[in-house]
N, C-alpha and C positions, 0 to 999 in steps of 0.2 A: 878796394873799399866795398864797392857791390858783393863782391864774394866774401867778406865779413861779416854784410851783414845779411845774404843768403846763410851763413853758419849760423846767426842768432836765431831770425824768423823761423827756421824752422824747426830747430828742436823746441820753440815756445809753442810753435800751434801744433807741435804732436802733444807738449802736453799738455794743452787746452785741449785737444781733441780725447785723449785720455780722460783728463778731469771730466768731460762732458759728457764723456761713456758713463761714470763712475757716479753722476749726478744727476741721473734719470732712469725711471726703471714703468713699467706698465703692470698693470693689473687688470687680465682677462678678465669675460664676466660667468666663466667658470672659477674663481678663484678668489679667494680674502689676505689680507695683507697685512703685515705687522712690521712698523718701524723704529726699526731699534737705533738706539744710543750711547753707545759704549754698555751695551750690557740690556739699558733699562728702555722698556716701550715709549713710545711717544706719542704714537697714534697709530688707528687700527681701524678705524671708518675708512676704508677706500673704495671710491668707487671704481669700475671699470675705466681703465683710460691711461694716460702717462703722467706721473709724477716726475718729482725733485725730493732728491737729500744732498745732504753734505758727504763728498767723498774720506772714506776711511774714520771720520766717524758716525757715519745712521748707516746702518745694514739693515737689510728685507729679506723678512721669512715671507713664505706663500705657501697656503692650505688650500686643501681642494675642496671647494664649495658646494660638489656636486653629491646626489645621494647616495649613501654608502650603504653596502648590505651585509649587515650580521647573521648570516644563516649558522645556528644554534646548533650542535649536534645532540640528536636523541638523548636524554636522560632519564634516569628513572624516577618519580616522585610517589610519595604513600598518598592516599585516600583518605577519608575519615574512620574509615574501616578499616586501616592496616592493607591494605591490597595494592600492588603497584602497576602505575601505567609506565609507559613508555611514551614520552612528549616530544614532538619535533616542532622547532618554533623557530620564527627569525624573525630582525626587526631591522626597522629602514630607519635612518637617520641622517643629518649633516651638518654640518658647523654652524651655528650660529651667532657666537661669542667668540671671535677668533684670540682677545686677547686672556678670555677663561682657559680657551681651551689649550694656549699654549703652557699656563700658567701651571695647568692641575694633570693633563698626562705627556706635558712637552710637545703636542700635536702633534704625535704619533696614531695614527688611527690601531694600531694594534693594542695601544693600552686604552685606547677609548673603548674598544671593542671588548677586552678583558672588564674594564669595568662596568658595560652596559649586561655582560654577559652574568657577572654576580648579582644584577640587578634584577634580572628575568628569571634567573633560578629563586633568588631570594622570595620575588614575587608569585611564583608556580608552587615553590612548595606551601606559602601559604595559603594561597590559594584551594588548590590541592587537595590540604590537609584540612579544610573546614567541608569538603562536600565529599558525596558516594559516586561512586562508580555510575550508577546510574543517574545521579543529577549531571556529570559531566556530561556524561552519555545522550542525555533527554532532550538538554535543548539550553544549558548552563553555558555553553562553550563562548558563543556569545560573548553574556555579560562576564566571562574571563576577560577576555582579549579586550575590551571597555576598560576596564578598571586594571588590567597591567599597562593599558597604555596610558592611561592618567599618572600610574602611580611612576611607572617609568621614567616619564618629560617630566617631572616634579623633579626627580633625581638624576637626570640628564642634564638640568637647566644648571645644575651648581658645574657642570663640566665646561659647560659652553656649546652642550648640545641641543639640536632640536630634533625630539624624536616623532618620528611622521605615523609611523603604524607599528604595531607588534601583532604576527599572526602566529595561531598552533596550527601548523601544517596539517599533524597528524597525532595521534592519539589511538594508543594498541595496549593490547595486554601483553605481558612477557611471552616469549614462544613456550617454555617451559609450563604454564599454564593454560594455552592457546588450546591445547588438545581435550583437555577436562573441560573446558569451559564447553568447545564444542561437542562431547560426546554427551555435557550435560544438557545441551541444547537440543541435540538432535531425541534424548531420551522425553525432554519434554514435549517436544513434536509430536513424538510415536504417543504419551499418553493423553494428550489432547487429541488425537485420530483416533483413537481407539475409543476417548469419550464420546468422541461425534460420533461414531459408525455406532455404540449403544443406544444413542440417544435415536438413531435412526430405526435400528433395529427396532425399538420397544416401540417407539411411532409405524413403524409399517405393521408391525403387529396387533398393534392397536386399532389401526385402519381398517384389516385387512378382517378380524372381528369384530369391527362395527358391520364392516361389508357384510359378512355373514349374517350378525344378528337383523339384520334389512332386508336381507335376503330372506331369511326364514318367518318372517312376520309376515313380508310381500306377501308369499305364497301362500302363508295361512289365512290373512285375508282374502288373497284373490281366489281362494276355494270356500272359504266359507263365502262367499259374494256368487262364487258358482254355482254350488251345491244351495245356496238359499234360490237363486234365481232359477233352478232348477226346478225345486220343493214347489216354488208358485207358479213353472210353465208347467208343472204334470198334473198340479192342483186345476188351475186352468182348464188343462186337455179333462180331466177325471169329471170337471162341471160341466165342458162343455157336451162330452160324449153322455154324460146322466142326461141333461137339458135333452139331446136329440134322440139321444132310445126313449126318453118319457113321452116325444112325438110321433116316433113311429118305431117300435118295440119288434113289428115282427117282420122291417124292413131289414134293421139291423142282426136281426137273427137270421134271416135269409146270406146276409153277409156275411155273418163269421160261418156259415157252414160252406159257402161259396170259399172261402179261404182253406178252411179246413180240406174239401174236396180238392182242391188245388195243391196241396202239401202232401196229402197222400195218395194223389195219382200223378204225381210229377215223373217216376224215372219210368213209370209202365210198367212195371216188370213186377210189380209188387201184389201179391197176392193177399186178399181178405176173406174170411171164415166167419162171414156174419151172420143174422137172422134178416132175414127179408124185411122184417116189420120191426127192424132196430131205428134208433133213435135216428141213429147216423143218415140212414138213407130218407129220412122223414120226407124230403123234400123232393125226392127223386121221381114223385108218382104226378108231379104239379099243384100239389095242395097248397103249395106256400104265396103261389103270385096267378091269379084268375087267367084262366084264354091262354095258360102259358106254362109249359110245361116244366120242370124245376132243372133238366139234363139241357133244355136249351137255353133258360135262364145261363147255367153255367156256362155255356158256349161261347154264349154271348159276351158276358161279363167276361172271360177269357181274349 
């Protein structure tokens, strides 16, 4: 009887033990949860922890709740101007509607991804296509990545997603035009150098003629200031030497013949063919200075 009812007891509580697997399940707090009923959801609010369903009818899908990264490959998009760049973008998102989101790409994150990714082209080329190369360029980039991510989570939210950031990596001109673009750069370089170095030249010449004409006026004044200052120190000497011979007249002519005799018996050697009673020797007999002869006057004064 005991081993009768050891053959009941325990195939019941294997499969109680079965049903009890079958009627409990957890949800990490990496992950969102959807509970299904023959088919149709039931509830999708779960928090992290251990649940209950009914075995063989509620079955559990799980999504991954953690941020997912759509790194965008390079595309090309036009300008306002017909010119194209080359865009690298990606964007961060993660479930936030688990029962949208199984609803509209099956929770697949690769159709989420397809569709967030027609969403960022659709939004770049308009984007894009209203500004120039140089407003992208100048400081636009910015307010892009602002308003594709507004426009983005607007259109993400009908999937059951939340989207966190959209960034352009990067932003290039085609290679195929990369070359023009810089040989047309470098040509502006050389004509903007070649501006300056005129603009310097005409300045240093300019300078360097002023310098001159400052120069040449200096000098013309500081000669006429010389030559004036001259004119009034000879003017000067000419009144004062008039004022001292009108004092003493046959002092001063004892002196320039005293000079005079001194100029022309300087080397000795020089011989004269005079008259004894010439001009020259006037003074030579002591007429000129009393008690005193005119030959030792010069001696003297010597």
């Amino acid at each position: 009887m005991r081993k009768g009812i050891q053959n009941v007891v325990l195939p019941l509580l294997a499969v109680a033990a079965v049903l009890a697997y079958f009627s409990v399940f957890t949800v990490s707090e990496k992950e969102v949860a959807l509970k299904f009923r023959l088919g149709e959801v039931v509830k999708s609010d779960y928090d992290p922890g251990l649940h209950f369903k009914f075995p063989f009818v509620n079955n559990v899908r799980k999504f991954d709740a953690r941020v997912q990264n759509l790194d965008e490959s390079p595309e090309r998009f036009l300008t306002a101007e017909k010119k194209n760049l080359i865009v690298d973008s990606f964007v961060k998102w993660r479930v936030q509607d688990a029962e949208r989101f199984y609803m509209t790409v099956r929770g697949e994150p690769e159709r989420a991804n397809q569709r967030l990714r027609e969403i960022i082209r659709d939004g770049l080329r308009a984007e894009f296509g209203r500004r120039t190369v140089q407003d992208i360029i100048s400081g636009e980039r910015v307010e892009i990545m602002d308003i594709l991510r507004i426009e983005t989570a607007e259109a993400a939210e009908s999937l059951g997603l939340e989207v966190l950031d959209v960034r352009l990596k990067r932003i290039d001109l085609p290679e195929d035009v990369t070359d023009s673009i810089f040989e047309r750069m470098v040509a502006d370089r050389e004509r903007v150098a070649r501006e300056i170095r005129a603009r310097g030249d005409e300045a240093s010449e300019r300078i360097r003629a002023e310098a001159d004409r400052q120069r040449t006026v200096i000098l013309a004044e500081a000669y006429r200031d010389g030559e004036q200052m001259r004119g009034e120190g000879d003017a000067r000497a000419a009144e004062l030497y008039a004022a001292a011979y009108g004092l003493e007249p046959e002092f001063f002519a004892f002196q320039r013949s005293l000079r005079s005799y001194r100029q022309a018996f300087q080397s000795g050697n020089d011989l004269f063919v005079l008259s004894p009673n010439s001009e020259f020797f006037r003074f030579f007999d002591g007429g000129g200075v009393p008690g005193l002869s005119q030959l030792e006057a010069a001696r003297l004064e010597e």
